[in-house]
N, C-alpha and C positions, 0 to 999 in steps of 0.2 A: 894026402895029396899036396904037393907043391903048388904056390905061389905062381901063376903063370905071367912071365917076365915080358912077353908077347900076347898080347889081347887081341879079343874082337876077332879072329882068324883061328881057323882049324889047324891044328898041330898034326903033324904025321900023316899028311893027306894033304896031295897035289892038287894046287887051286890056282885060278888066274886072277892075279892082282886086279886087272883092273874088270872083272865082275865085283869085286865089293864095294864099288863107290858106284851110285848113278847120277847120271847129268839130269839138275830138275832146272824147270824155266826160272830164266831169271835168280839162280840163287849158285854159291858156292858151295859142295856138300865136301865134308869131310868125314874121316872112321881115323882113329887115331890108333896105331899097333901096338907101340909103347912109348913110354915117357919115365922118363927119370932124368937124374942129376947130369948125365952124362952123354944121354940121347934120347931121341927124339924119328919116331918115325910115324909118319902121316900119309893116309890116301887123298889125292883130293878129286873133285868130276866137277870141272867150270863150265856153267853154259857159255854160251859164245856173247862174247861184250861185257863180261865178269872180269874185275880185275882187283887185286890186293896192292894197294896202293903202297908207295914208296915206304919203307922202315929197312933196319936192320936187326943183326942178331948177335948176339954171342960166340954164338958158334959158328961150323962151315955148315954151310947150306947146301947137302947137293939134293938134285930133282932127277928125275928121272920121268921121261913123258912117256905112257903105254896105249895112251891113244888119241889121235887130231894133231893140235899144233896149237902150239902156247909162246906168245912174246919173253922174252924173261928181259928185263933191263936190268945191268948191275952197275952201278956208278957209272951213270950216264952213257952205258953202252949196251945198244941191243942184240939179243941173239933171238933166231926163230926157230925154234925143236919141235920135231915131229917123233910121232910113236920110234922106239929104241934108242933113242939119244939122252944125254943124259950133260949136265952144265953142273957144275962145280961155285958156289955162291960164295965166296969168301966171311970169313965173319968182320963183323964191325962195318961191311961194303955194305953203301945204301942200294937195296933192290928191291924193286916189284914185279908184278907177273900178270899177264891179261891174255885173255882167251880171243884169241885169231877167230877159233872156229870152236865147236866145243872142242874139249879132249879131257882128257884125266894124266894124273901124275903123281907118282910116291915122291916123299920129299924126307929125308933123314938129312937129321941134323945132328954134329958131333959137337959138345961142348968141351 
C-alpha cells in the first residue's frame, strides 16, 4: 500500500469538508490534509472572536470559507467572506484572520 499524500480524510468516498473540523468554545480547531515542501492544505472551525493574528507566509495563501463569515485583512485591507467564497492571500503580504461569527474554512497554501 502506498504512502497516502492526502491525510486525515477518506479517499474514494464523497464527504463534506466542513464536517471534519468542529467549532469548540473559545478555541481554533484545525485537521491538516497534507503538508509537504510544496503545499499545504488545512481545515480550520473558529469560534466567533478567534482570530490568528497578523504574520505572513511563503507561499500564496488561498482560503476558502464553507461556513459563517470570517474577516481576512491582507496588508491592511479588509475583506468579509461568507460560506462559497474564496480570497486569494498573496505570499510575503502581512495577513490575519478573525471570526465575525463562527464558521470554518480550507486554507491551501502553494509554496
Amino acid at each position: 500500500m502506498s504512502e497516502k499524500l492526502i491525510k486525515n480524510i477518506k479517499h474514494e468516498e464523497i464527504i463534506v469538508l466542513s464536517e471534519l473540523v468542529s467549532v469548540q468554545e473559545g478555541q481554533i480547531v484545525s485537521k491538516t490534509l497534507a503538508q509537504n515542501e510544496a503545499l499545504s492544505i488545512t481545515l480550520f472551525a473558529f469560534d466567533k472572536g478567534e482570530e490568528i493574528s497578523t504574520h505572513d507566509s511563503n507561499g500564496d495563501a488561498m482560503v476558502s470559507v464553507l461556513e459563517g463569515t470570517g474577516k481576512f485583512t491582507v496588508d491592511g485591507k479588509e475583506y468579509l467572506l461568507s460560506a462559497g467564497q474564496t480570497l486569494v492571500m498573496p505570499a510575503k503580504k502581512p495577513h490575519a484572520v478573525y471570526a465575525v461569527e463562527s464558521f470554518k474554512m480550507s486554507l491551501t497554501v502553494v509554496f
